[in-house]
N, C-alpha and C positions, 0 to 999 in steps of 0.2 A: 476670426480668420479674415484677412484681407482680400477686396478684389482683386484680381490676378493685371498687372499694372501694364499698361501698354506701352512697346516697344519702344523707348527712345528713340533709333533708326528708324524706323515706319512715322515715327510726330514729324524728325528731321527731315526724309524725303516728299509727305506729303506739303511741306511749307514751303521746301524747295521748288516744286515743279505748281506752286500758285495757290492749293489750296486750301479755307480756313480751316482747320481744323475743330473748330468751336460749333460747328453746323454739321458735324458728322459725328455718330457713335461708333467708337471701336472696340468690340469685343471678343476677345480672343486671335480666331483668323478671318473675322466678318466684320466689313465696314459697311453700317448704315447710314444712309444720306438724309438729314434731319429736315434741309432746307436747299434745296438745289440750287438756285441764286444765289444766297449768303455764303454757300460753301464754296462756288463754281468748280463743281468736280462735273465738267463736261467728260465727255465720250473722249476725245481726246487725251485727255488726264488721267484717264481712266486706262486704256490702252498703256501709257507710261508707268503707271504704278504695278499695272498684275507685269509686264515683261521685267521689273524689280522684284517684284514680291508675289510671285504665280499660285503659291498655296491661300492665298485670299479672295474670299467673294467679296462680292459688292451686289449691296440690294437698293432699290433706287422703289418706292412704294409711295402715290399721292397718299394714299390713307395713314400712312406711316408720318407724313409730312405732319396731316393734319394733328395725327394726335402729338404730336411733337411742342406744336405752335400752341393746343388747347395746354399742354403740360406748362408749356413754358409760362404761358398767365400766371399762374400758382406758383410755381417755382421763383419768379422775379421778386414775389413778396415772402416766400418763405425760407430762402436763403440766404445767410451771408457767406462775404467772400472768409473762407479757409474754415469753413463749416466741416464736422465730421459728421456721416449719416451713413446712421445703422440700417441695413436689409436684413431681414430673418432667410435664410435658405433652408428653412424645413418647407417652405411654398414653391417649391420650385418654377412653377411658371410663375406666379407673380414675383419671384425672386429674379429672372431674367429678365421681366420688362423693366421691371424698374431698374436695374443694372444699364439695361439699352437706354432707356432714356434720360438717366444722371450720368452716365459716362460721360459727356461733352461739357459738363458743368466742372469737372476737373479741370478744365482750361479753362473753363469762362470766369469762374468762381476760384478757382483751386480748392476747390473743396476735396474730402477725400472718403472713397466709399469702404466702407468697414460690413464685411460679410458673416453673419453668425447665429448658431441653431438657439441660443435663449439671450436672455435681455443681459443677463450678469456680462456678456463680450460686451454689448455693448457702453456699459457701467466701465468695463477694465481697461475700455479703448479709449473712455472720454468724448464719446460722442455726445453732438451736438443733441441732434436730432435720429429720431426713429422715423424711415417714411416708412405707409403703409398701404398697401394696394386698393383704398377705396374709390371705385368708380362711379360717374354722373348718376347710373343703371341702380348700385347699392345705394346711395343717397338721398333718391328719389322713390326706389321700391320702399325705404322705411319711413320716409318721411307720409307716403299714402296709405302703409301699413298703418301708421298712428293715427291717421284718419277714418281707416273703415273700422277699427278695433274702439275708437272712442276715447283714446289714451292722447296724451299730451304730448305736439309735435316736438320729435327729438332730432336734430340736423346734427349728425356723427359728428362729420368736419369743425364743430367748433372747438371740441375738446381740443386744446393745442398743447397741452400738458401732459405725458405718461411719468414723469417723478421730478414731484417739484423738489425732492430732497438733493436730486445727483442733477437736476435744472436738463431732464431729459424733455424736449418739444415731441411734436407728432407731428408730421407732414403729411399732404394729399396729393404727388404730384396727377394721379390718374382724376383728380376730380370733376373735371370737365371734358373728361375722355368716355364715351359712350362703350358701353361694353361690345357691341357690335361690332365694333370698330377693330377695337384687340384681337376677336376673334377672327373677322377679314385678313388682319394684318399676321397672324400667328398660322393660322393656314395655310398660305404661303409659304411660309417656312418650314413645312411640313410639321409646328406644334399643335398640341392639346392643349385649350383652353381650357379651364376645367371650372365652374362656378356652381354657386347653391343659391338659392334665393328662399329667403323666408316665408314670402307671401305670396303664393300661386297667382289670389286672388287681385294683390296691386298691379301684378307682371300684367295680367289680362287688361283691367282695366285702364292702363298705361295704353299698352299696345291699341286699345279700342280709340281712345282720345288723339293717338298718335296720326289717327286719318283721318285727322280734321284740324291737326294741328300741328303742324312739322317739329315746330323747337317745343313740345310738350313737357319735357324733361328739365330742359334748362329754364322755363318760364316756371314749373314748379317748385324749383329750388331758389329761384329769385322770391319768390312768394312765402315760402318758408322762412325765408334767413330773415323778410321782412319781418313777417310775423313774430319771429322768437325775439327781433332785437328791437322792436314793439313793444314786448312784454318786459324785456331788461329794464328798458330804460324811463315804463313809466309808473 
């Protein structure tokens, strides 16, 4: 099942009246502003497009920005241009974020997002790539779970592989997005975040490190990827 493709008209007016379109996400009848600068969708522009097009919101979120900008790191090296990337919609929140934040890659990339409840759609579409909703939070909970359990550090995100038969990839665009963050930004929107975590015990101990350490997350996962690519290589 295909994402539901946005309006010709709505691409052609917002270019018209100034703004990139490569720095906003449009979905459905919601335009999110990925980058306020790059897009220059001022208050002004803004005013011109709802007296056009009045059944549309516009959400304008710093937190939204940021996790935008942390996606985009990932995304620079995990995409090519005219990439096709599968979403599973049996997740249904994480099947929206990641929709919110690949949407604007349709124009930057032309990539095309391909929507579907088992893998066999995405085999039938020819997708590139499968992304998959792993964030900084997941990444970092298992890689300290394999720490206090005594087990050999395992960093999910290297797997870049789901069928090397049909040359299906795996993407992380949420990997350097904190889960926090999602949920800031999903609240707002009046959504449920909804997650599980495997390890009580890492969550706590994360959090305890976390007031003595602001970026404890992202310093852990640097520490990790050394270590395993340590181990590769010697």
């Amino acid at each position: 099942m295909n994402a539901k493709p946005v309006s010709e008209e709505v691409i052609k007016f917002l270019h018209r009246i100034g703004i990139d379109t490569r720095f906003v996400s449009i979905v459905d009848n919601h335009i999110f502003v990925n980058n306020q600068r790059f897009s220059r969708f001022s208050n002004k522009r803004q005013e011109t497009f709802i007296k056009k097009f009045p059944n549309f919101v516009i959400s304008r979120s710093n937190i939204f920005q940021k996790i935008c900008t942390r996606a985009s790191r990932v995304l620079a090296k995990s995409l090519k241009p005219g990439d096709i990337i599968f979403i599973n919609v049996n997740e249904k929140c994480s099947n929206f974020v990641l929709n919110v934040i690949l949407e604007p890659y349709t124009r930057k990339y032309g990539i095309k997002l391909i929507n579907g409840s088992v893998i066999e759609d995405a085999i039938e579409s020819d997708a590139d790539s499968i992304a998959l909703p792993l964030t900084l939070d997941d990444e970092v909970e298992n890689v300290v779970g394999n720490i206090l359990n005594g087990e050999k550090i395992d960093v999910l995100s290297l797997k870049i592989k789901y069928d090397t038969k049909n040359n299906l990839k795996l993407i992380y665009p949420l990997l350097n997005v904190r889960r926090s963050w999602l949920v800031h930004w999903l609240e707002k929107l009046d959504h449920e975040y909804k997650y599980s975590s495997n390890d009580s015990y890492a969550v706590d101990l994360i959090e305890f490190f976390e007031g003595f350490i602001p970026d404890v997350r992202e310093n852990i996962l640097k520490s990790a990827l050394y270590v395993v690519n340590e181990c590769v290589y010697d």
